[in-house]
matplotlib code that plots the C-alpha trace (Angstrom):
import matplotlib.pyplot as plt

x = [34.6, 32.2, 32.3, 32.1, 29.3, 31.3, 32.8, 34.9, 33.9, 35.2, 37.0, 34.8, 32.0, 29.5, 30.8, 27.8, 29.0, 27.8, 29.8, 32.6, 30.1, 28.7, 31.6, 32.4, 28.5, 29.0, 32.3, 30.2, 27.9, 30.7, 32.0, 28.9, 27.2, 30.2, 28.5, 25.7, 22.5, 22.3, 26.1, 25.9, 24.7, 27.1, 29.7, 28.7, 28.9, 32.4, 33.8, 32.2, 33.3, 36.7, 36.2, 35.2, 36.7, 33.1, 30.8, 28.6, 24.9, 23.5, 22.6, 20.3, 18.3, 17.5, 14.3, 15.0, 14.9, 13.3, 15.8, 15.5, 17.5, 18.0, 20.0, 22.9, 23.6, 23.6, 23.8, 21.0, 22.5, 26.1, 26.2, 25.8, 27.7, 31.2, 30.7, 30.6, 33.1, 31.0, 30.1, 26.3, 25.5, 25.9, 24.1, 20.9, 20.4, 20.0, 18.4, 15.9, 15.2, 11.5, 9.2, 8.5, 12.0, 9.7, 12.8, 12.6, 15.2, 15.6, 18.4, 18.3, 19.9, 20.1, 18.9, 18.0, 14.8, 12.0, 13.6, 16.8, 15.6, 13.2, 15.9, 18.6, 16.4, 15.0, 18.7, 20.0, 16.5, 17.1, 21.1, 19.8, 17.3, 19.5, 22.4, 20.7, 18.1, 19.2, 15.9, 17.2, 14.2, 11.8, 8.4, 7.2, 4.9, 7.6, 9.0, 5.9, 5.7, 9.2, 9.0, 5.7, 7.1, 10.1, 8.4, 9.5, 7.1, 5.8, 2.9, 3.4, 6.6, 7.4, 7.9, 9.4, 12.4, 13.6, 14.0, 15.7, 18.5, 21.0, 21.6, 18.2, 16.0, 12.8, 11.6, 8.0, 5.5, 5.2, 2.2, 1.9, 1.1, 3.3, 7.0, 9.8, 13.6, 16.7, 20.0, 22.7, 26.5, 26.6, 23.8, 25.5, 28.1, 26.1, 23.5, 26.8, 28.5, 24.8, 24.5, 27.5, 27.1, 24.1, 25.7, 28.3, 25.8]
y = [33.8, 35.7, 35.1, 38.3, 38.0, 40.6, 39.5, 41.1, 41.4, 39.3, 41.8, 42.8, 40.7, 43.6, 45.3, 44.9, 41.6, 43.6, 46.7, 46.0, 44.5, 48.1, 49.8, 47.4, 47.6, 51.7, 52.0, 49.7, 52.0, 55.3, 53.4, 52.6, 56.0, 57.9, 55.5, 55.6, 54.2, 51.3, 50.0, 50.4, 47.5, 45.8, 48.1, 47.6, 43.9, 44.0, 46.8, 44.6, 41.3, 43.4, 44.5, 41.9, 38.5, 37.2, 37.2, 40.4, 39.2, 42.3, 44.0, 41.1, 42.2, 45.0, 46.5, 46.6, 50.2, 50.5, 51.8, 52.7, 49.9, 50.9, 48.7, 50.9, 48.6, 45.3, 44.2, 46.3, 49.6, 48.8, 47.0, 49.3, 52.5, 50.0, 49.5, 53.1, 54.1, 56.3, 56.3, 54.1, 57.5, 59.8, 57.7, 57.5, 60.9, 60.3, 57.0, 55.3, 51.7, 51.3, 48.4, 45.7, 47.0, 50.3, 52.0, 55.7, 58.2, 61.2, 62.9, 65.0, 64.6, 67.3, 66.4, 68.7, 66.5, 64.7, 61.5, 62.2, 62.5, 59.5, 56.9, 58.1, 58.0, 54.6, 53.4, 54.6, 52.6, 49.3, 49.5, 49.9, 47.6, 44.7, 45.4, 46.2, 44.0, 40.8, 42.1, 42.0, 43.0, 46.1, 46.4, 49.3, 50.2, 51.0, 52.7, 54.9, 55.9, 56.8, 58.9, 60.8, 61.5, 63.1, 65.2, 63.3, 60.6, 61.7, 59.8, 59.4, 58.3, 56.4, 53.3, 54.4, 56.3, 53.5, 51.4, 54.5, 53.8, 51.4, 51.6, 49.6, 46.6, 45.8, 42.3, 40.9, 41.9, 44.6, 46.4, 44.0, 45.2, 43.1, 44.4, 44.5, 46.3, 44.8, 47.1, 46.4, 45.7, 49.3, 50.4, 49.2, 50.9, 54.7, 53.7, 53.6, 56.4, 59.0, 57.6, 58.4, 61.8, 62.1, 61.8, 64.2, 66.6]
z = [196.5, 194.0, 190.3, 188.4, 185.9, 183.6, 180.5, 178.0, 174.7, 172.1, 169.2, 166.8, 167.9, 168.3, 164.7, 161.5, 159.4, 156.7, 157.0, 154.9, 152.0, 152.5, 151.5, 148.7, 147.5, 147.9, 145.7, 143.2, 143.2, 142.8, 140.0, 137.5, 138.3, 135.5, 132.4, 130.9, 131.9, 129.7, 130.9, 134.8, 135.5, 133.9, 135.0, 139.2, 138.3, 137.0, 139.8, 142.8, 141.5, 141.7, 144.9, 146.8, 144.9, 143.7, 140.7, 141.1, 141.0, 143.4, 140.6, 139.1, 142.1, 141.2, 139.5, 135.8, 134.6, 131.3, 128.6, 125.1, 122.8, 119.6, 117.0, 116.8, 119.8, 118.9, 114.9, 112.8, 112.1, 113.6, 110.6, 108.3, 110.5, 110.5, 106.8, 106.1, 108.7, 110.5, 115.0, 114.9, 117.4, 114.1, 111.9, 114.5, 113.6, 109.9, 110.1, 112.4, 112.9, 114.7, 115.9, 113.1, 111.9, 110.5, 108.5, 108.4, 106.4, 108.5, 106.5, 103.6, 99.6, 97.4, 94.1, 91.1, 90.1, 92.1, 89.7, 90.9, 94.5, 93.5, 92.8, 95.7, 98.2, 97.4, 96.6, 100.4, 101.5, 99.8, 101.2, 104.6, 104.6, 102.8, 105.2, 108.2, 108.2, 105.3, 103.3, 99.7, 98.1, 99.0, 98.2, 95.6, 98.0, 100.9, 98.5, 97.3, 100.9, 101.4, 98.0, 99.4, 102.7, 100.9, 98.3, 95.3, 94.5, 91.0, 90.3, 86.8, 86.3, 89.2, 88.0, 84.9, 86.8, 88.3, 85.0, 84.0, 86.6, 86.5, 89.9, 91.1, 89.7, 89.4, 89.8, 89.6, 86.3, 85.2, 86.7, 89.3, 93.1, 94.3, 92.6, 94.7, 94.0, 94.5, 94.4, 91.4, 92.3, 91.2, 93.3, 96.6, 95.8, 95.7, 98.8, 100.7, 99.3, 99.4, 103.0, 104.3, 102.7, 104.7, 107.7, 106.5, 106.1]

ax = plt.figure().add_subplot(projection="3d")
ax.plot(x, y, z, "-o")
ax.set_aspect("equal")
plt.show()
């Protein structure tokens, strides 16, 4: 009697183990390619560990891509855009947050006079920076620059506008390098209101 040295294949036995995490990997995939680049990672983990029962670490794997973080993110200038009710998005476009927390104004105010201009500017500044950044006090020399940059730093009488206002103080002596400004109840009040103007503009 001869043996036959045939055998039937067990079920399956030849199929790729891996095909079905294909698919699951693959409608990942599908599913964090619709957000934006900053969330899809996060996004495949939560639609794989969906898919397939288990935490989804594949994209840990990956090779980080490098992505712009701004603060409108995370604290910083989310801060300040729930406080004046406005999307962080619009108020990046006014406002700009850099390296060594570098503050920049990139709207506009409408003032008659470079002392008006002086004093809103600086006032929308010092809000920023105290709520943005927990810096109560600016230096007069942040200040100075932010008044040049907008064309209404009058050399004369820049010190001398602000103890005009009642909406900004000066501490530190008087004539002394080192002066800083601190915003009054009162001043809080209009960084927030000429801010969100700014974005309304």
């Amino acid at each position: 009697m001869t043996t036959s040295k045939s055998a039937t294949a067990e079920p399956g036995r030849n199929e790729d183990p891996l095909a079905a995490l294909g698919v699951q990997v693959g409608k990942a995939v599908d599913f964090a390619e619709v957000y934006p680049e900053p969330y899809r990672a996060r996004a495949f983990d939560l639609a794989f560990e969906h898919l397939s029962g288990a935490p989804g670490t594949i994209s840990a794997l990956a090779a980080p891509v490098e992505t712009a973080v701004t603060p409108i993110v995370t604290g910083g200038l989310a801060v300040v855009a729930r406080e004046i009710e406005v999307d962080p998005r619009v108020l990046a476009r006014v406002v700009s947050i850099g390296e060594d927390n570098k503050l920049s104004i990139l709207g506009r105010i409408d003032g008659r006079t470079k002392a008006e201009l002086q004093v809103e500017y600086s006032v929308v500044y010092c809000y920023i920076k105290e709520r943005a950044l927990n810096q109560l006090d600016t230096p007069i020399a942040e200040l100075r620059e932010l008044c040049q940059l907008h064309a209404c730093h009058d050399t004369n009488n820049f010190t001398a506008n602000f103890r005009k206002s009642d909406l900004i103080r000066e501490l530190g002596e008087k004539g002394a390098q080192t002066r800083t400004y601190r915003l009054s109840t009162k001043g809080v009040e209009a960084g927030k209101a000429l801010l969100k103007q700014m974005v309304a503009g």
